[in-house]
C-alpha positions as CSV (number, residue, x, y, z in Angstrom):
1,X,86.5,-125.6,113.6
2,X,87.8,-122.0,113.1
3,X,87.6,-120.3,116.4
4,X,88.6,-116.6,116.6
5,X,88.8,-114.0,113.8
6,X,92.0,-113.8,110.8
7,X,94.3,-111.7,110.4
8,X,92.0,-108.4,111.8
9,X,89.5,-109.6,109.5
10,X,85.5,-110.0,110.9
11,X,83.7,-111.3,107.8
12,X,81.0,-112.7,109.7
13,X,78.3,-111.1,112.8
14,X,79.8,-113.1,115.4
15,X,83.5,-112.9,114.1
16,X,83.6,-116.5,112.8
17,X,81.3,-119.2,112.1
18,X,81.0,-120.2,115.5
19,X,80.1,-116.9,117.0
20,X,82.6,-117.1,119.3
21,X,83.2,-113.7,119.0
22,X,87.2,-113.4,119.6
23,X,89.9,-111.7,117.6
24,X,93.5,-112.6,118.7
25,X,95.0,-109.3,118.0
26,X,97.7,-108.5,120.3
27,X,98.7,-105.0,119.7
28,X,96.1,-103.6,122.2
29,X,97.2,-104.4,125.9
30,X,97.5,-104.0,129.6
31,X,100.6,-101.8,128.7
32,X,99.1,-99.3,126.3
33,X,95.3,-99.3,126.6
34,X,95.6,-96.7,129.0
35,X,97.3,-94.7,126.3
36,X,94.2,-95.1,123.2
37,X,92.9,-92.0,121.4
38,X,90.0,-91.8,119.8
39,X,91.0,-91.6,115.8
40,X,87.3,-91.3,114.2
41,X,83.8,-91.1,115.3
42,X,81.0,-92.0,112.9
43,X,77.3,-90.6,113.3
44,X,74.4,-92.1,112.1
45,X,72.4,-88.7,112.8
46,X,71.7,-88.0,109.0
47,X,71.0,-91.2,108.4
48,X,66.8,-91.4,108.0
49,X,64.1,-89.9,109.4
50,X,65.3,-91.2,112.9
51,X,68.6,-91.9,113.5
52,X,67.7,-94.6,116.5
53,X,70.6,-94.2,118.4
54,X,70.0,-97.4,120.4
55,X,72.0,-99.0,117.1
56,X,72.7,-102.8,117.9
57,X,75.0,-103.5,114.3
58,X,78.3,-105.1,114.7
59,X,80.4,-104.2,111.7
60,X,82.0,-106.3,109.2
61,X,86.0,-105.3,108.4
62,X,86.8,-106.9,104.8
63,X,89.9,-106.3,103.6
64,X,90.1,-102.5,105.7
65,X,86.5,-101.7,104.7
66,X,84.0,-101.6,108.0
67,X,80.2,-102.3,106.4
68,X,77.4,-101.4,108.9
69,X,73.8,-100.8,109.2
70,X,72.3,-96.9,110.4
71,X,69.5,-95.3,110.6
72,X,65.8,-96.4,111.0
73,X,65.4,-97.1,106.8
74,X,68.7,-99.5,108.2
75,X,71.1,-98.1,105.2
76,X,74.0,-99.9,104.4
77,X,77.2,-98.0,105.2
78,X,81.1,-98.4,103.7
79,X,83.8,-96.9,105.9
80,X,87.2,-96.8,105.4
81,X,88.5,-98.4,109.0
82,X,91.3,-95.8,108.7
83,X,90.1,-92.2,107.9
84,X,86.6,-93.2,108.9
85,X,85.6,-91.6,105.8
86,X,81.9,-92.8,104.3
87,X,83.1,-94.8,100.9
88,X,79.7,-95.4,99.7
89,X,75.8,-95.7,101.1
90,X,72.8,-97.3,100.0
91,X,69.4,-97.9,101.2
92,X,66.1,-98.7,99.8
93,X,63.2,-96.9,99.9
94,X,60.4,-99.0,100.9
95,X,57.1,-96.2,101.7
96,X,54.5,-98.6,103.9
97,X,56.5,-101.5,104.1
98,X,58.7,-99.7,106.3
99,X,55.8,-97.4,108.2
100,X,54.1,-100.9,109.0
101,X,57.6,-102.5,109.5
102,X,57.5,-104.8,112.7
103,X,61.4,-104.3,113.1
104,X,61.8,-100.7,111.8
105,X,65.2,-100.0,112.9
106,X,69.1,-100.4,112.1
107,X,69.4,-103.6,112.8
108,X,72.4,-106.0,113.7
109,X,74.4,-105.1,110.3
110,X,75.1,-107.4,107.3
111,X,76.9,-110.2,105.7
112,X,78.9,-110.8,103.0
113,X,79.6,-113.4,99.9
114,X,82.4,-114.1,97.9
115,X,83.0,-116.0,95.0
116,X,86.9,-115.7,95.5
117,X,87.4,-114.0,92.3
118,X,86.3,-110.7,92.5
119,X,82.3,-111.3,93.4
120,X,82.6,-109.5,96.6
121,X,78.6,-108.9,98.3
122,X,77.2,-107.2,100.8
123,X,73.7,-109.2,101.6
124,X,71.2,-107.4,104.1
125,X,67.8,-107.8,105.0
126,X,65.8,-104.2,104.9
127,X,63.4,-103.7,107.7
128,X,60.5,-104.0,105.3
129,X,61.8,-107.6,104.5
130,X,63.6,-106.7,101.1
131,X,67.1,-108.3,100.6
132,X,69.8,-106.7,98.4
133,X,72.8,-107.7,97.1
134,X,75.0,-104.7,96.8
135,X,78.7,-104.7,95.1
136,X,81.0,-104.4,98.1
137,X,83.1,-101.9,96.2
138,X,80.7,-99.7,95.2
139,X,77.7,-100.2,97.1
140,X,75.4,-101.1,93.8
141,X,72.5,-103.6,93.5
142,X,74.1,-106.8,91.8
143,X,72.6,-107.7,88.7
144,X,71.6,-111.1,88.5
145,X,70.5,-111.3,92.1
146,X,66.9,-111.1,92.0
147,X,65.2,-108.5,90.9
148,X,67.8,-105.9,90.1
149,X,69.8,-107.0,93.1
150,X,66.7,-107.3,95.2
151,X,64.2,-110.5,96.6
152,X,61.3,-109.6,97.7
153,X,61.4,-112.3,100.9
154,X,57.3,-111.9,101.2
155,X,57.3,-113.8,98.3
156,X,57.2,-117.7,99.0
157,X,56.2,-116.9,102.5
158,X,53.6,-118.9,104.2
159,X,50.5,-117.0,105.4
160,X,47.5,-117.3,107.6
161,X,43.9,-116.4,106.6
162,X,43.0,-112.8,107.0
163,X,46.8,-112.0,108.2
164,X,48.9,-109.8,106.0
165,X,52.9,-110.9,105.4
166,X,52.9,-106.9,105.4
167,X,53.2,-105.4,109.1
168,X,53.4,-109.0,110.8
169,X,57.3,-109.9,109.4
170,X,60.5,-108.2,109.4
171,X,64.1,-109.5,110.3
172,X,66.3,-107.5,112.7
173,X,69.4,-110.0,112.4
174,X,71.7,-110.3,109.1
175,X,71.5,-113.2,107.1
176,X,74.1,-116.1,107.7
177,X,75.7,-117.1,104.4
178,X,77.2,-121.1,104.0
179,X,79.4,-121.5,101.0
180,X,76.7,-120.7,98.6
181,X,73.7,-120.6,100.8
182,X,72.0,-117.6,102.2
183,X,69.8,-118.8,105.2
184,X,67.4,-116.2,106.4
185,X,65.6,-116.0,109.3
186,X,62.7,-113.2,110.4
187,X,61.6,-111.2,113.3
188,X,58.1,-110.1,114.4
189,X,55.9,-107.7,116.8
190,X,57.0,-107.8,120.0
191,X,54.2,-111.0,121.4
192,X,53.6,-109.2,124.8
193,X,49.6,-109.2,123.9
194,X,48.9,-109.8,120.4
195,X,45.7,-108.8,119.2
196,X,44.5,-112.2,117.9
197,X,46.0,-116.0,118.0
198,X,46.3,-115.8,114.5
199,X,50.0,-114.8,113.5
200,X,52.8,-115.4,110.5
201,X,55.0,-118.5,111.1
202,X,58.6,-117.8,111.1
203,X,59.8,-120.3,108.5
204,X,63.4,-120.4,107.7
205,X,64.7,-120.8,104.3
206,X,67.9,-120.8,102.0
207,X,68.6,-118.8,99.1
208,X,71.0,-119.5,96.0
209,X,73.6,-116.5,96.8
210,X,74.7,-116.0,93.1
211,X,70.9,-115.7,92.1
212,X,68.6,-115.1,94.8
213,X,66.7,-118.5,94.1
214,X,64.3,-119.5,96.7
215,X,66.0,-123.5,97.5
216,X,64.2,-124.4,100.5
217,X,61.7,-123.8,103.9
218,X,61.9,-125.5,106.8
219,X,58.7,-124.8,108.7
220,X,59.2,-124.4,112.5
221,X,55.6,-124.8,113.0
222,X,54.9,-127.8,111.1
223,X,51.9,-128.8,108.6
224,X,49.6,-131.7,108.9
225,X,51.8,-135.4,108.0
226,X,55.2,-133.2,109.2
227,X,57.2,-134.3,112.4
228,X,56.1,-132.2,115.4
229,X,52.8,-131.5,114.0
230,X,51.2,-133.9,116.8
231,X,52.5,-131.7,119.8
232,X,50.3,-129.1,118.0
233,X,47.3,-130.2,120.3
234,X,43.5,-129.3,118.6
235,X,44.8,-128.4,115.2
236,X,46.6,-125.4,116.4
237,X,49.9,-125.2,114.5
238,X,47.0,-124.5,111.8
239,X,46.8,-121.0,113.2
240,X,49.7,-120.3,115.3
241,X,52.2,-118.0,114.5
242,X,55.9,-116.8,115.6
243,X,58.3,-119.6,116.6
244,X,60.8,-117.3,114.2
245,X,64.4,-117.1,114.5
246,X,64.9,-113.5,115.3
247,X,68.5,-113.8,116.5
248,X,71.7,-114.4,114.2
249,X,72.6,-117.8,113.1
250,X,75.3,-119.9,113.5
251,X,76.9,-122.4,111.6
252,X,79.9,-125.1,110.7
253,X,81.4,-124.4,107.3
254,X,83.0,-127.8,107.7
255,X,79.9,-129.8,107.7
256,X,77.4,-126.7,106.2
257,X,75.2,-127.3,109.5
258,X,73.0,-124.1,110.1
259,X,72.1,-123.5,114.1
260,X,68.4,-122.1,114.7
261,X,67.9,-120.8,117.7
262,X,64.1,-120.6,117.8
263,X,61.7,-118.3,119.8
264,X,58.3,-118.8,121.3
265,X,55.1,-119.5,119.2
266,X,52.2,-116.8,119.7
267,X,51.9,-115.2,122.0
268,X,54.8,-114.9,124.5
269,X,53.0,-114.9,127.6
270,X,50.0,-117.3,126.7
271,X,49.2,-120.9,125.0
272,X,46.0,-121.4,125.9
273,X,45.0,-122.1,122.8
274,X,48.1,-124.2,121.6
275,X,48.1,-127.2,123.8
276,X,51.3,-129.4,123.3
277,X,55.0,-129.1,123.4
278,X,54.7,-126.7,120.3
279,X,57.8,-128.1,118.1
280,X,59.6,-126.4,117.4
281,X,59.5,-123.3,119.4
282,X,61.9,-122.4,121.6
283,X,64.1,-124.7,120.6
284,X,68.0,-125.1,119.5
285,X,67.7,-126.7,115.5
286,X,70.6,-128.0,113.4
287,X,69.9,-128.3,109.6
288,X,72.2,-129.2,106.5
289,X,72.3,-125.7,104.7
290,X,72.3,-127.0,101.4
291,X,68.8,-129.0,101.7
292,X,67.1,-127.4,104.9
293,X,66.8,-130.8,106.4
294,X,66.7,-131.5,109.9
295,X,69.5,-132.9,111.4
296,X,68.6,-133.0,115.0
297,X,66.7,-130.7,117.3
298,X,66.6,-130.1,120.9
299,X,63.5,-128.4,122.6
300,X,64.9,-126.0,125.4
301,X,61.5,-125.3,126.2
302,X,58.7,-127.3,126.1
303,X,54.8,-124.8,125.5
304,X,56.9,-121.5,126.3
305,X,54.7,-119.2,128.3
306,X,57.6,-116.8,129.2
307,X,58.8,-115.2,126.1
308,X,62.1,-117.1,127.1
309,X,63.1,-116.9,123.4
310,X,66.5,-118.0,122.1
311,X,67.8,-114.6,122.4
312,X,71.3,-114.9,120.6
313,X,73.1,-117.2,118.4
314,X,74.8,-120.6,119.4
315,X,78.1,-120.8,120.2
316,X,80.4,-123.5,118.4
317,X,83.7,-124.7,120.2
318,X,86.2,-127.5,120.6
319,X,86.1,-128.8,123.9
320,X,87.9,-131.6,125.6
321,X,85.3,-133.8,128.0
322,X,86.8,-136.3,130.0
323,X,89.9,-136.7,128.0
324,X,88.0,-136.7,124.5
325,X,87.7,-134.1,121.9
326,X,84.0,-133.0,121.4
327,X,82.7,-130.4,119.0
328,X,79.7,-129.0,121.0
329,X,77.3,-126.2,120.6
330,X,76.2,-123.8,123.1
331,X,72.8,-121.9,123.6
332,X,73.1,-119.0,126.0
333,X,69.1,-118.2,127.3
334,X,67.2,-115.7,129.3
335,X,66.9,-118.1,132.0
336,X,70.7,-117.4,132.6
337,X,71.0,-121.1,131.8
338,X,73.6,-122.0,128.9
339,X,73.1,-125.5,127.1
């Protein structure tokens, strides 16, 4: 598996596949760190209504080009990683599907796709639950993708009776792209004390990333005749809600295995009325990208009461156990507990 970053290169949130998050330049050291300047500043002040300066985006750097997310509308940014200067911007103007926005804010930043011959993309997922495709050289909607180089990712979207897909599901994380795969995951209000037991189930699903295509759900709360649906006690993954993927996803490009780490169903601090071990919330889910079937699945928690939500995405590493190569995976949780 690739472990680290190339070449200066971060083409991907957590720096490679695996989210290991390590780049093994050697330039910067003990000897000269001491002696850094600061050669740019960027601002995200003019960018929105609300510049939210809480920003959580980790840029991408593609062939010298940082791409980030600012701003509360979470505009897409180009910046030369030299100069610093602003190469292009876009964002989308989205009226109440950004006032009633669950996750109105910047965001974690983006991702990118490549054909290899010139079809460079910048994918991100708007705080109103748009995603664009934008031409990495100029910051344009890709024709093709979509609707004029948007999806609309309401559409296709399970719902619950009397519960709007508007104000009840964002995304705060980028997308994670596999070969030709765009899996997409979704955040939504904060479940301290929701107003009803009723919610939006965070399905997960894969998208052609040439055309935007819709290939496939995988339903963390499962539907009657689905596995898990009998630790849904009473009929209630009928109702039930959350159980999203809110953090960024992992993945093998070797075997196109996606890595879902899950969150709590409704609500985060009560399951009175979802009896069970609720698969397949809070839980760590591997799925072949290309179909969005299960591969395996391992339930960190069973009926989470704690909002002790899988809170970042899985680590993927090379390990030597007892003398023997293993290719493991690694969930770091709010219990300060890593499996």
């Amino acid at each position: 598996a690739q472990h680290g970053t190339t070449d200066g290169e971060w083409t991907v949130y957590g720096g490679d596949p695996g989210h290991t998050r390590y780049a093994p330049l050697d330039q910067i050291d003990a000897s000269n760190a001491g002696d850094l300047e600061i050669a740019w500043r960027g601002s995200a002040m003019n960018y929105g209504p609300n510049p939210l300066v809480r920003s959580a985006t980790t840029p991408l750097v593609v062939d010298g080009v940082l791409y980030a997310t600012a701003g509360m509308r979470r505009s897409v940014v180009a910046i030369d990683a030299g100069s610093g200067e602003t190469l292009w911007m876009w964002r989308m103007e989205e009226g109440e599907r950004l006032a009633e926005a669950p996750r109105a804010n910047p965001g974690r930043g983006v991702s990118y796709w490549s054909d290899g011959n010139g079809d460079d993309r910048i994918l991100v997922v708007t705080p109103g639950y748009h995603m664009a495709a934008l031409d990495a050289q100029t910051g344009m909607p890709v024709d093709g993708f979509g609707t004029d180089g948007i999806v609309d990712l309401n559409e296709e979207h399970r719902t619950r009776d009397g519960i709007p897909l508007v104000g009840t599901i964002g995304a705060s994380s980028p997308p994670t792209v596999v070969g030709d795969v765009i899996v997409v995951g979704s955040a939504h209000h904060v479940g301290l004390r929701p107003p009803s037991r009723v919610n939006t189930p965070g399905d997960i699903r894969g998208y052609d990333a040439r055309t935007g295509e819709l290939l496939w759900t995988f339903k963390t709360i499962p539907e009657f005749g689905e596995e898990g649906y009998e630790t849904w006690l009473n009929e209630s993954a009928t109702y039930t809600g959350n159980a999203a993927v809110w953090a960024p996803i992992s993945f093998d490009p070797e075997t196109g295995y996606v890595y879902l780490p899950t969150e709590a169903a409704t609500g985060d601090y009560y399951g009175g009325h979802r009896h069970g071990e609720n698969l397949f919330s809070t839980s760590l889910v591997a799925l072949d990208s290309r179909t969005g079937e299960k591969v395996w699945h391992f339930q960190i928690i069973h009926h989470d009461i704690w909002d002790w939500d899988n809170p970042t995405a899985p680590i993927l590493a090379d390990v030597r156990v007892d003398g023997v190569e293993r290719k493991i995976v690694a969930q770091l949780t709010k219990q300060g507990f890593t499996y």
